[in-house]
DSSP file (Angstrom, degrees, kcal/mol; ACC not computed):
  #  RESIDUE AA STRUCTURE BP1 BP2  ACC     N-H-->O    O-->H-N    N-H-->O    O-->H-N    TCO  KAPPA ALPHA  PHI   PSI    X-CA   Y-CA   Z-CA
    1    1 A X              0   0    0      0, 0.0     2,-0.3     0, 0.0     0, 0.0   0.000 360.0 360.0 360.0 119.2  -77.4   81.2 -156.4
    2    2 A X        -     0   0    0      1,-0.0     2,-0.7     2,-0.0     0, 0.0  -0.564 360.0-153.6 -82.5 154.6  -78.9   77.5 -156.1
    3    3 A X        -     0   0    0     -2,-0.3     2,-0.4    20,-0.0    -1,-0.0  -0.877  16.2-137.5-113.3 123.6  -79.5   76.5 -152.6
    4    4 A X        -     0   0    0     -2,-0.7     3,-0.0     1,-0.1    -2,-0.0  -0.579  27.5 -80.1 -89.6 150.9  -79.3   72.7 -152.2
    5    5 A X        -     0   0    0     -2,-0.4     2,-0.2     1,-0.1    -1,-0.1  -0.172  50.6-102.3 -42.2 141.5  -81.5   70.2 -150.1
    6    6 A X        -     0   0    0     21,-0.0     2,-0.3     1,-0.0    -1,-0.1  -0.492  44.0-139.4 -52.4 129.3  -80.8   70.0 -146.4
    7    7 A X        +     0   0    0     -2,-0.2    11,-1.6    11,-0.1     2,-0.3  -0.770  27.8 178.9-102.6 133.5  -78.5   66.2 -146.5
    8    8 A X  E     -A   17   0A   0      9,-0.3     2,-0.3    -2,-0.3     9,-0.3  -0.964  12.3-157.8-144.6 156.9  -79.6   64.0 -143.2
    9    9 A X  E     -A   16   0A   0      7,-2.6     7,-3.2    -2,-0.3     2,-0.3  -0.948  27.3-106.6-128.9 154.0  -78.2   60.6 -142.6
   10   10 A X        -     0   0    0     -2,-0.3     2,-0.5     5,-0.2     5,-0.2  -0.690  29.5-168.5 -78.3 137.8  -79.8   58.1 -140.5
   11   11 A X  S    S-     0   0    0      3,-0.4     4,-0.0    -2,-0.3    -1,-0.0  -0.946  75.2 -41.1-121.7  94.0  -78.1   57.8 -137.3
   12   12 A X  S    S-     0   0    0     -2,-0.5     3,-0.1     1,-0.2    -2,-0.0   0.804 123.9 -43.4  59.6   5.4  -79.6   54.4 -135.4
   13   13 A X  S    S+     0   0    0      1,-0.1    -1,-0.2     0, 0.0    -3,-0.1   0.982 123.2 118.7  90.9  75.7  -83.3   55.6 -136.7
   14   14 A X        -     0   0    0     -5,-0.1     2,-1.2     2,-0.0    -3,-0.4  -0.737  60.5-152.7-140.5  75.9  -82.1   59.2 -135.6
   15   15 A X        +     0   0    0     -5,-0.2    -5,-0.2    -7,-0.1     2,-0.2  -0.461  24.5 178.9 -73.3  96.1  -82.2   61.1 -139.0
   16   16 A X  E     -A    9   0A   0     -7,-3.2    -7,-2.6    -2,-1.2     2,-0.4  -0.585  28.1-108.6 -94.3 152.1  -79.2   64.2 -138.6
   17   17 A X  E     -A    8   0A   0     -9,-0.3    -9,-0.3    18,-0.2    20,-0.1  -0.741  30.4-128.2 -69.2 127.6  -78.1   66.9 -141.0
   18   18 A X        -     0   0    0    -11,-1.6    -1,-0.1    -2,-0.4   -11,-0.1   0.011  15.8-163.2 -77.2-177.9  -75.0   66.6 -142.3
   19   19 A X        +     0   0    0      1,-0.1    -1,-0.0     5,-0.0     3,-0.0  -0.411  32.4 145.9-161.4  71.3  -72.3   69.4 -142.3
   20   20 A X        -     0   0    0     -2,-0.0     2,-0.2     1,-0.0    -1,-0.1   0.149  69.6  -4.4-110.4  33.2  -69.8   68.3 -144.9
   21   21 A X  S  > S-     0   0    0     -3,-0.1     4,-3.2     0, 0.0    66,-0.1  -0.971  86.9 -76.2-143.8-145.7  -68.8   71.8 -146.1
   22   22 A X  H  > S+     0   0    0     -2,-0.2     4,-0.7     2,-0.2    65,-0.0   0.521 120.9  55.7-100.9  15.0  -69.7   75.6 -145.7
   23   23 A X  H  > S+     0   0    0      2,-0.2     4,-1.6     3,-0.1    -1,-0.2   0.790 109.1  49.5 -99.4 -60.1  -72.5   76.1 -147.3
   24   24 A X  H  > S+     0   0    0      2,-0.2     4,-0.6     1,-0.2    -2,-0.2   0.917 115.1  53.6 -32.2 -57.2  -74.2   73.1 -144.9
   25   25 A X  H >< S+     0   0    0     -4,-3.2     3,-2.6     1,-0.3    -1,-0.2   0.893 101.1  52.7 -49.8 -44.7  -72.4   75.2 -142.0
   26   26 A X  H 3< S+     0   0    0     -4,-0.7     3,-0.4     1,-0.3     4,-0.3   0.728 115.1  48.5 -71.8 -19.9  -74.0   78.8 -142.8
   27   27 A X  H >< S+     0   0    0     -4,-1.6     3,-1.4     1,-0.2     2,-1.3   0.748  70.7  96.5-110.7  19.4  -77.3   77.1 -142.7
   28   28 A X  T << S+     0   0    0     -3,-2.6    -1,-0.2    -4,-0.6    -2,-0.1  -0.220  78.2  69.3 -74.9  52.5  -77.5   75.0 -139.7
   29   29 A X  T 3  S+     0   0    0     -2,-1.3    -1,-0.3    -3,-0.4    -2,-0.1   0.226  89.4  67.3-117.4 -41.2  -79.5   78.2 -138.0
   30   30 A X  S <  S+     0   0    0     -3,-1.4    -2,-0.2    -4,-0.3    -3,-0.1   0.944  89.0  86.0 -58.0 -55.9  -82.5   77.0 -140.5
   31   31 A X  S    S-     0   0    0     -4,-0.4     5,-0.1     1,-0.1     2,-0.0  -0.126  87.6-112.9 -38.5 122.2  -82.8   73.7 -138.4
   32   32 A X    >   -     0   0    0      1,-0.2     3,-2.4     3,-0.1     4,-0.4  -0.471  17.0-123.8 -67.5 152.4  -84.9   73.5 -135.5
   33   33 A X  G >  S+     0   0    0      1,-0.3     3,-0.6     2,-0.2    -1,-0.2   0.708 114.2  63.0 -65.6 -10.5  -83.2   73.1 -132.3
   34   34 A X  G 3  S+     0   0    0      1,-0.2    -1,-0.3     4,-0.1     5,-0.1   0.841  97.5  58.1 -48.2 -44.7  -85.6   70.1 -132.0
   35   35 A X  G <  S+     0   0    0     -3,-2.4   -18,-0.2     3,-0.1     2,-0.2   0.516  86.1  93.9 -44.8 -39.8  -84.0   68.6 -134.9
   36   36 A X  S <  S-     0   0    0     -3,-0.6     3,-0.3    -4,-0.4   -20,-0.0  -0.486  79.0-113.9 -78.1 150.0  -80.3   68.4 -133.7
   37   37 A X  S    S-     0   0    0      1,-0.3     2,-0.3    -2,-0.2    -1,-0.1   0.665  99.4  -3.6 -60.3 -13.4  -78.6   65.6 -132.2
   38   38 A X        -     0   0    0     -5,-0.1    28,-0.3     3,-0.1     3,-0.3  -0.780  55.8-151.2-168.4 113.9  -78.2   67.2 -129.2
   39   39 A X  S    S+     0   0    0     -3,-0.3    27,-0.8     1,-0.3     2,-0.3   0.779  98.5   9.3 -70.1 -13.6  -79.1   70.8 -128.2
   40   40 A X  E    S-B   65   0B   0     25,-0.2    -1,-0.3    26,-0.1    25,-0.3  -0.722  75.7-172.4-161.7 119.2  -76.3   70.9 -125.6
   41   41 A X  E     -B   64   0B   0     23,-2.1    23,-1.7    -2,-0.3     2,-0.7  -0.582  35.4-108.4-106.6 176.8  -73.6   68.0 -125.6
   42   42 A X  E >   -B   63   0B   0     21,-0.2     3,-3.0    -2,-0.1     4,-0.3  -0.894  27.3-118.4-121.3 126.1  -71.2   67.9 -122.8
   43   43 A X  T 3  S+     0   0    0     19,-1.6     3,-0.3    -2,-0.7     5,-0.2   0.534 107.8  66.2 -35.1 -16.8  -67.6   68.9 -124.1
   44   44 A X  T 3  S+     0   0    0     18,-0.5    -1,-0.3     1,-0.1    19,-0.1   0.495  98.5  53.5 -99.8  10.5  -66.2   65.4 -123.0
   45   45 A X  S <  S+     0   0    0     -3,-3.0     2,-0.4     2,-0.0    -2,-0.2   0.279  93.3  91.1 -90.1 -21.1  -68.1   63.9 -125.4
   46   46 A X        -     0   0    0     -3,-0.3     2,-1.3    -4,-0.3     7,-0.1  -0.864  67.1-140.1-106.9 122.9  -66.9   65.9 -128.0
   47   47 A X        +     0   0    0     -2,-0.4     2,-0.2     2,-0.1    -3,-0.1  -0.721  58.6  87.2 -90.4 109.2  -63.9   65.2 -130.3
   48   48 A X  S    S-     0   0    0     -2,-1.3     2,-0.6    -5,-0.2    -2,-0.0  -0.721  83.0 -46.2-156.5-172.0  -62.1   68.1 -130.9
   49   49 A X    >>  -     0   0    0     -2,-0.2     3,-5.4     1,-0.1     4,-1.1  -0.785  43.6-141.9 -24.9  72.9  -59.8   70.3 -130.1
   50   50 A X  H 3> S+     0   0    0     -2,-0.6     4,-1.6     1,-0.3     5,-0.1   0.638 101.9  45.3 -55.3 -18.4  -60.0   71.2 -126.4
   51   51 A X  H 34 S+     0   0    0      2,-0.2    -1,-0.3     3,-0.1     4,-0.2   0.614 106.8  62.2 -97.8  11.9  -59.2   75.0 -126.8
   52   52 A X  H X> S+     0   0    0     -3,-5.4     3,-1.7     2,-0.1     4,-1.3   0.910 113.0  38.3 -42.6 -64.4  -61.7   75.0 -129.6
   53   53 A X  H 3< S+     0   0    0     -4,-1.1    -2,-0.2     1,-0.3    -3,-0.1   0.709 106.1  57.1 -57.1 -29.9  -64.1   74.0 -126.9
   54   54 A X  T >< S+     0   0    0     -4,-1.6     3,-1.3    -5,-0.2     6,-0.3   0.739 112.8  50.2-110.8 -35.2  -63.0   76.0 -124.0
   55   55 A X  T <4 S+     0   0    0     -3,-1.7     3,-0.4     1,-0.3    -1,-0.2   0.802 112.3  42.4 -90.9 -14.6  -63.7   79.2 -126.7
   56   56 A X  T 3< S+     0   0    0     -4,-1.3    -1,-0.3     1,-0.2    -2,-0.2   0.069 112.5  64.6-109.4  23.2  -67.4   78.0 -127.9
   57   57 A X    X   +     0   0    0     -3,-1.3     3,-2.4    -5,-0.2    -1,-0.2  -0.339  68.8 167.9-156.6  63.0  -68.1   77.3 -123.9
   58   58 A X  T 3   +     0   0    0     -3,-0.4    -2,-0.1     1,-0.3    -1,-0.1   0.845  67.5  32.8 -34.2 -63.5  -67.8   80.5 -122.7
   59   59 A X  T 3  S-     0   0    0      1,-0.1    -1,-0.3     2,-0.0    -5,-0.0   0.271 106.6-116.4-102.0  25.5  -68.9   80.4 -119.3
   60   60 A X    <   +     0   0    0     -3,-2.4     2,-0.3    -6,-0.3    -2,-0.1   0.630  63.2 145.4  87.7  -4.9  -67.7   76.9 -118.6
   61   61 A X        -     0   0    0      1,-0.2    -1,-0.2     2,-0.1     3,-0.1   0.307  66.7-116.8 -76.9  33.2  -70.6   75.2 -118.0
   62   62 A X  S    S+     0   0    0     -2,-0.3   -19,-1.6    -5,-0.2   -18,-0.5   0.683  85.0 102.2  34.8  20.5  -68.9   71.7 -119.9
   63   63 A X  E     -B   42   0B   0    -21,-0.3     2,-0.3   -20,-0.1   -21,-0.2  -0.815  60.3-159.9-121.1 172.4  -71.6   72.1 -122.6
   64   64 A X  E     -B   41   0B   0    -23,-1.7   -23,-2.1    -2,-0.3     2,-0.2  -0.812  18.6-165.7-137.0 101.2  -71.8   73.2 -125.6
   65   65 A X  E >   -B   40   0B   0     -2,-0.3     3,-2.5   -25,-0.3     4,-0.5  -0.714  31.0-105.2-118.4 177.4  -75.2   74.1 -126.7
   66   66 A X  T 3> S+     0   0    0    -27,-0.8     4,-1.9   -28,-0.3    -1,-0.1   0.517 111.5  57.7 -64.7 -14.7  -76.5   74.7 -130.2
   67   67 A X  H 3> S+     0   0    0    -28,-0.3     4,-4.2     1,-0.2    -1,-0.3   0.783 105.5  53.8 -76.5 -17.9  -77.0   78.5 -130.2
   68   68 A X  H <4 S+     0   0    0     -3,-2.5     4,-0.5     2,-0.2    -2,-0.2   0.587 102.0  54.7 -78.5 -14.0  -73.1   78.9 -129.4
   69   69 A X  H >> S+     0   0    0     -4,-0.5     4,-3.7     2,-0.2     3,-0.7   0.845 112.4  50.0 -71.1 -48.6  -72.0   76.5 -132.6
   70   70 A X  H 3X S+     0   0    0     -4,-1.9     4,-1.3     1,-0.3     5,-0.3   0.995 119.4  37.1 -51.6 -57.8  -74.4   79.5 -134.5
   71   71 A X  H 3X S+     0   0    0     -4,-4.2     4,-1.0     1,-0.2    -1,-0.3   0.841 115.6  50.7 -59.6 -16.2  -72.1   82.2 -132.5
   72   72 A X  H <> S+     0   0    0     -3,-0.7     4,-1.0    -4,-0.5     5,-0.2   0.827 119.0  35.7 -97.1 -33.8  -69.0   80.4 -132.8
   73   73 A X  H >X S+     0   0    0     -4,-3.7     3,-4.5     2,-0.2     4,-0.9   0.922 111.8  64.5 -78.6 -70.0  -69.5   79.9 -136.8
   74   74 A X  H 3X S+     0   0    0     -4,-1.3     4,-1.6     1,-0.4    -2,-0.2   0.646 108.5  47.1  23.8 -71.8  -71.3   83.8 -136.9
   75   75 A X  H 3< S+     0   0    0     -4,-1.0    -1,-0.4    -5,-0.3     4,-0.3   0.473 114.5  37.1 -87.2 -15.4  -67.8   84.7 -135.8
   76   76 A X  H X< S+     0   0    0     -3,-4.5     3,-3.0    -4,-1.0    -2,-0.2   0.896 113.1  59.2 -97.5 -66.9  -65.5   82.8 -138.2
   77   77 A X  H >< S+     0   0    0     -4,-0.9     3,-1.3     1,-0.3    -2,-0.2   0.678 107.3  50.6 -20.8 -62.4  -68.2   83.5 -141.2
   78   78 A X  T 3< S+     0   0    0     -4,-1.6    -1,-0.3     1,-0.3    -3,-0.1   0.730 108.5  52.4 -55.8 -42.8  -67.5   87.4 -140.4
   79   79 A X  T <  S+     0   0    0     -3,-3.0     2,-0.3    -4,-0.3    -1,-0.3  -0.371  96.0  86.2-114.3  50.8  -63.4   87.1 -140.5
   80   80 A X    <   -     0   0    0     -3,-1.3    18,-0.2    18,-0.2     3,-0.2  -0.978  51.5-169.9-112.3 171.0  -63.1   85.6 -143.6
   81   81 A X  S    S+     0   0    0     -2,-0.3     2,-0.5     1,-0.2    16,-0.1   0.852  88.5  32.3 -94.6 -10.3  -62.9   86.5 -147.1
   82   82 A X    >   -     0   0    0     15,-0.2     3,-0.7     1,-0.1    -1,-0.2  -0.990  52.9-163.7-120.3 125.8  -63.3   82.9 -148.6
   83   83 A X  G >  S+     0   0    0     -2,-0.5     3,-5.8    -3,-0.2     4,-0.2   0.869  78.3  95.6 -46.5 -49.7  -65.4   80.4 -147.0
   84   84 A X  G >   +     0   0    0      1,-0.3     3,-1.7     2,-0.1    -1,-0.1   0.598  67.0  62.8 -49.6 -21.8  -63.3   78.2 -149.4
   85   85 A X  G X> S+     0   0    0     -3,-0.7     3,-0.8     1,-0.2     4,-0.8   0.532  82.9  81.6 -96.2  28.2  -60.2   77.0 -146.9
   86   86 A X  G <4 S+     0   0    0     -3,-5.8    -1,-0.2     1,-0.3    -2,-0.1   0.497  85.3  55.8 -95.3  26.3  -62.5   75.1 -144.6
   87   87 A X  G <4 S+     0   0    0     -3,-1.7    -1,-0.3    -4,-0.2    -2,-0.1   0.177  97.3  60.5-109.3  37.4  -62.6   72.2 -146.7
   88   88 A X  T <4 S-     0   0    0     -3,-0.8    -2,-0.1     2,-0.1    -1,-0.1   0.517  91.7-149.8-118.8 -25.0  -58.9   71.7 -146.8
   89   89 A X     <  +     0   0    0     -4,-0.8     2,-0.3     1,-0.2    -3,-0.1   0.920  31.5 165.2  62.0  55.2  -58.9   71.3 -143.0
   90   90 A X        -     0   0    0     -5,-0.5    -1,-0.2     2,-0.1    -2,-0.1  -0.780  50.3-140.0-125.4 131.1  -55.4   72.6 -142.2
   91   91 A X  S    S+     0   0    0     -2,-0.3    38,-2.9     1,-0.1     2,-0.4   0.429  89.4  76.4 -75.1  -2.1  -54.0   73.6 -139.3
   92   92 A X  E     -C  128   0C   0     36,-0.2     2,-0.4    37,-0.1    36,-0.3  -0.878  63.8-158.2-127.8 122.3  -52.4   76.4 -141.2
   93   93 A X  E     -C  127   0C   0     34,-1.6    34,-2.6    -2,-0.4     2,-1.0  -0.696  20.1-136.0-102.4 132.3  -54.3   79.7 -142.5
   94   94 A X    >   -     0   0    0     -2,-0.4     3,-3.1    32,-0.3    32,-0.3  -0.724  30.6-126.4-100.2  93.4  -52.7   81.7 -145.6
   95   95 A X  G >  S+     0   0    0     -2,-1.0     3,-2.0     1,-0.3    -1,-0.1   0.832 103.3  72.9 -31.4 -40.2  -53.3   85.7 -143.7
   96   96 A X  G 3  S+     0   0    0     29,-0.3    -1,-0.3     1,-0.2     4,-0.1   0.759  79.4  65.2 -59.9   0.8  -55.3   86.6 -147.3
   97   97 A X  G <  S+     0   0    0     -3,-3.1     2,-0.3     1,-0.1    -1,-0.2   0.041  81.5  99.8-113.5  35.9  -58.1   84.6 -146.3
   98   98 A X  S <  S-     0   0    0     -3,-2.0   -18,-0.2   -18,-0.2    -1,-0.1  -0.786  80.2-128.1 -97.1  67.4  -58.7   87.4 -143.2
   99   99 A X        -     0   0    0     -2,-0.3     3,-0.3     1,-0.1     6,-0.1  -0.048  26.9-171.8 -40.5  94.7  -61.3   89.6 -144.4
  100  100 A X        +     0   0    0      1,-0.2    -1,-0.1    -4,-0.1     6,-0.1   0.468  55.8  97.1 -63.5 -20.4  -59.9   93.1 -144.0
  101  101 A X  S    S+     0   0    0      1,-0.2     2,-0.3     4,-0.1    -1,-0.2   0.942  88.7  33.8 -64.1 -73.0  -63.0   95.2 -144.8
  102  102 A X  S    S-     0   0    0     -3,-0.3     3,-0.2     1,-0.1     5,-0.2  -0.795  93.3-105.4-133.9 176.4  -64.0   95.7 -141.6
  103  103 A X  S >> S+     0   0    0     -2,-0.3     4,-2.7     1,-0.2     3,-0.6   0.497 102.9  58.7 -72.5 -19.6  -61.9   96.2 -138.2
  104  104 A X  H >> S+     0   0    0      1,-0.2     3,-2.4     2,-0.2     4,-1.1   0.817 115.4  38.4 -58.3 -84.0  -62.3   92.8 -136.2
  105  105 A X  H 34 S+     0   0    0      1,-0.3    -1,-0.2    -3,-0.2    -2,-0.2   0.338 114.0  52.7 -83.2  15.0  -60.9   91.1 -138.8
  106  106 A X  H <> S+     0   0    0     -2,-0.6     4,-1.1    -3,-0.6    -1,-0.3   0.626 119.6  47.3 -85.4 -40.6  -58.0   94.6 -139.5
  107  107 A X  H <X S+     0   0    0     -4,-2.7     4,-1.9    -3,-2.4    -2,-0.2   0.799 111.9  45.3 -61.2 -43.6  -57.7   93.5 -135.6
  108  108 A X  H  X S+     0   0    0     -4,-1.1     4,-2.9    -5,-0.2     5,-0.3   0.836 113.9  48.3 -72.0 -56.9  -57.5   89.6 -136.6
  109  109 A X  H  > S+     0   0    0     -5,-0.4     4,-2.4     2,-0.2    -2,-0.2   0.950 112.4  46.8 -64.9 -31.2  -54.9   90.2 -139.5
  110  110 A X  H >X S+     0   0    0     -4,-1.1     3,-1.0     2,-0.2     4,-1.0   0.967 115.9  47.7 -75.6 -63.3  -52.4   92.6 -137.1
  111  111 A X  H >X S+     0   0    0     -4,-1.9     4,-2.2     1,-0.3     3,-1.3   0.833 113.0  48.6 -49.9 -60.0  -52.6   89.8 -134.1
  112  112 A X  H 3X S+     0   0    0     -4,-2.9     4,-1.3     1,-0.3    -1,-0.3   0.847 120.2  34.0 -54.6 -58.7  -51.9   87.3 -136.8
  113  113 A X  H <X S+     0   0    0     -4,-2.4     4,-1.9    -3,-1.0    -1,-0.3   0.839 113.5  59.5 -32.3 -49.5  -48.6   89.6 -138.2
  114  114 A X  H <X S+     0   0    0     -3,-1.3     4,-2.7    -4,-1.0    -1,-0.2   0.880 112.0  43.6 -90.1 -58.3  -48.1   90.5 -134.5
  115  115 A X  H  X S+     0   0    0     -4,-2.2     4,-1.3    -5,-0.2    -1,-0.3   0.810 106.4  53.5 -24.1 -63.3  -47.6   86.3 -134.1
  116  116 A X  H  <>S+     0   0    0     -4,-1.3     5,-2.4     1,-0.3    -2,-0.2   0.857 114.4  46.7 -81.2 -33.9  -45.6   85.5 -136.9
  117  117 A X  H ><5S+     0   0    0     -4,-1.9     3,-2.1     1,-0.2    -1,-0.3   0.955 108.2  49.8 -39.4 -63.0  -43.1   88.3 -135.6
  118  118 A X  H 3<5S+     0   0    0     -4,-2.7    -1,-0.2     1,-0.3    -2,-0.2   0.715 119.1  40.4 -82.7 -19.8  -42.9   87.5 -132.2
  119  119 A X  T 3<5S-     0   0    0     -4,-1.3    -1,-0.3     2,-0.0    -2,-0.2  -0.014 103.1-123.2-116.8  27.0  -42.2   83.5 -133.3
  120  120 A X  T < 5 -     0   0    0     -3,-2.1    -3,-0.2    -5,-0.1    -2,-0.1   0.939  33.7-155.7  49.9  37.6  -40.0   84.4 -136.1
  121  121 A X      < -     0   0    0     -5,-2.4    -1,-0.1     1,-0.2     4,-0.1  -0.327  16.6-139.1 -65.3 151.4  -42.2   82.4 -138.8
  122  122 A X  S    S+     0   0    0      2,-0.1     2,-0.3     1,-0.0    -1,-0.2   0.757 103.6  49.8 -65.4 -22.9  -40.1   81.2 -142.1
  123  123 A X        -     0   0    0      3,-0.1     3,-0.3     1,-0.1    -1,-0.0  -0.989  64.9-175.9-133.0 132.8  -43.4   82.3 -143.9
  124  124 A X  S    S+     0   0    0     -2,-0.3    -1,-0.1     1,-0.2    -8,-0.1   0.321  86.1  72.0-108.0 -16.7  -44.8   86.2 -142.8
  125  125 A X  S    S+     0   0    0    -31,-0.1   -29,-0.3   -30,-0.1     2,-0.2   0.065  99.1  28.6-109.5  51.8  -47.7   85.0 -145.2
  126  126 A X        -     0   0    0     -3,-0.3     2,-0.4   -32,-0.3   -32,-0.3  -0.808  69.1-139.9 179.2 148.4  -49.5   82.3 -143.3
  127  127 A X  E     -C   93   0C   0    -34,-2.6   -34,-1.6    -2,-0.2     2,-0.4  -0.942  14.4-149.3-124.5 156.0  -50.0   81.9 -139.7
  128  128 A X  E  >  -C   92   0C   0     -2,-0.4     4,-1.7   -36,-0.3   -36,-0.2  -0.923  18.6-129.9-104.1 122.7  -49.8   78.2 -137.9
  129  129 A X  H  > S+     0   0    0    -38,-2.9     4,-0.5    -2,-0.4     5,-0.1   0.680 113.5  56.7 -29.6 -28.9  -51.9   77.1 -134.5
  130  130 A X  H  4 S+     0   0    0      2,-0.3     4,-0.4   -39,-0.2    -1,-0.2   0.534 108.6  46.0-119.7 -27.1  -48.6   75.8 -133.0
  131  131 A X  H  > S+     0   0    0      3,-0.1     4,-1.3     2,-0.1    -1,-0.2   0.946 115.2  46.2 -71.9 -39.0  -47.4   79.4 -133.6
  132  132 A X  H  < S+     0   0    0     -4,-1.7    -2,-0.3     2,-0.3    -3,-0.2   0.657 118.4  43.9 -33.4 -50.2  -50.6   80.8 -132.1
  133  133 A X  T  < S+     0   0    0     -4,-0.5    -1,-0.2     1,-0.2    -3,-0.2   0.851 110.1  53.8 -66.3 -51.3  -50.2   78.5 -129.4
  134  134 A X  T  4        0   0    0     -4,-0.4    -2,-0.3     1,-0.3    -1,-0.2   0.795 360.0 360.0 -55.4 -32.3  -46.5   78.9 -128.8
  135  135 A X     <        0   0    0     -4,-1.3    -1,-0.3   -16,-0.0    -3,-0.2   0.570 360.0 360.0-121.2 360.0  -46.6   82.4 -128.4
């Protein structure tokens, strides 16, 4: 396996790491936390998804800091079996790409089923946010 150079862009004479796919994610633990733009940014600062945030700001504290991006990717990393659909950047996840092996994500894949039941999806092989949400 080749491992490629760490990418930084100058930010404002602030030189950051980039994170454009999932090989960049699984090694933003290698940085030091000196090194990141911010070791804890405050969740109103952040564009995203607010019950993204709510899930990777456990105890509330309107920050987000950098060992909880490690846990929050830790925890995605684990439940799938391809990396490969976070670059398509889709609000809809195809249930094979649940890594079945071992039981969070046999846990992941029944809630997901458990979903598509309870909201009647047109497709049993894909689950939607806005079903996720909805139900």
């Amino acid at each position: 396996m080749t491992v490629s150079k760490m990418r930084f862009r100058n930010y404002d004479g602030i030189h950051q790491f980039v994170v454009a796919n999932a090989d960049d994610l699984d090694r933003i633990d290698e940085l030091d936390p000196a090194r990141w733009a911010a070791t804890s940014a405050p969740t109103t600062d952040l564009h995203t998804d607010a019950a993204f945030l709510a899930r990777i700001d456990p105890d509330d504290t309107k920050r987000v800091r950098h060992h909880q991006l490690i846990a929050a990717r830790d925890w995605l990393f684990a439940r799938l079996a391809s990396r490969d659909i976070l670059a398509k950047k889709v609000d809809v996840l195809p249930l094979d790409v649940i890594d079945t092996k071992a039981d969070t994500g046999k846990a992941l894949k029944a809630a997901a089923e458990r979903v598509n039941r309870e909201q009647k999806a047109a497709d049993a092989t894909k689950i939607s946010l806005a079903d996720v949400r909805a139900f």
